[in-house]
Structure formats: C-alpha cells, structure tokens
C-alpha positions, 0 to 999 in steps of 0.5 A: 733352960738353954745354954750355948756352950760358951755362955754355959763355960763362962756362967757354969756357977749359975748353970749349977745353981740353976740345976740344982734349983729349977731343974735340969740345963740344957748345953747346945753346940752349934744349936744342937743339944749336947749335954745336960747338966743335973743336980746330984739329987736328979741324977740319983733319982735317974740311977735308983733302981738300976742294977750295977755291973756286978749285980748284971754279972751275978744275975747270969744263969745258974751253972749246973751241977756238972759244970760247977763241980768241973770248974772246983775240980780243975787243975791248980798247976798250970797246963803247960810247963813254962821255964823262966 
C-alpha cells in the first residue's frame, strides 16, 4: 500500500501494523516513492546472509609471509623524537 508522507506521519501506528501484517508500505513525496517501511522480520530477511563490514575487511587478501613478518617486526618507538 501507498502512503502520502503526511497521512504515513499522522497513522504511523497503523503503517506498522500493516507492515507488519500485510507486508512492506510504501511513503511517497510529492508522489514519488521515498521511503518503505518493513516489519523487523522483513528486513532480517533482507540482511540474512549478507557479510558485515568486519567480515568485508577480514576477507581481504592474505599477506605474504615477507610482509607479515615486516609488519610484527617494525619499530615500537615512534620515528621521530617529539618533545612535549
């Protein structure tokens, strides 16, 4: 179903509901979709499967051996002396 923002602002009780019940609503502005609004168990769905940010980030290559060891190896003092 539909709804014009300001009548979605005003009924946003039964917009859930009906999310929740009926499926996904849809917000339009000036008659243009905008926004949807989905029950909780809907938008899990949607985010099944998908990998976070971390899982991205651990999933990059694997570093060589060389370079592995470059990175354990480097200096734990700063490189340049800094007077406070």
């Amino acid at each position: 179903m539909e709804w014009p923002l300001q009548d979605a602002k005003n009924q946003f009780s039964k917009v859930v509901q009906l999310a929740r019940r009926e499926g996904p609503q849809i917000v339009t502005l000036r008659g243009e979709r905008a926004a949807v609004v989905l029950s909780a168990e809907d938008y899990d769905a949607l985010r099944a499967g998908r990998p976070t940010l971390v899982d991205a980030l651990l999933a990059g290559p694997e570093w060589d051996q060389e370079f592995a060891e470059s990175v354990t190896q480097r200096a734990k003092a700063p490189s340049r002396d800094v007077a406070f």
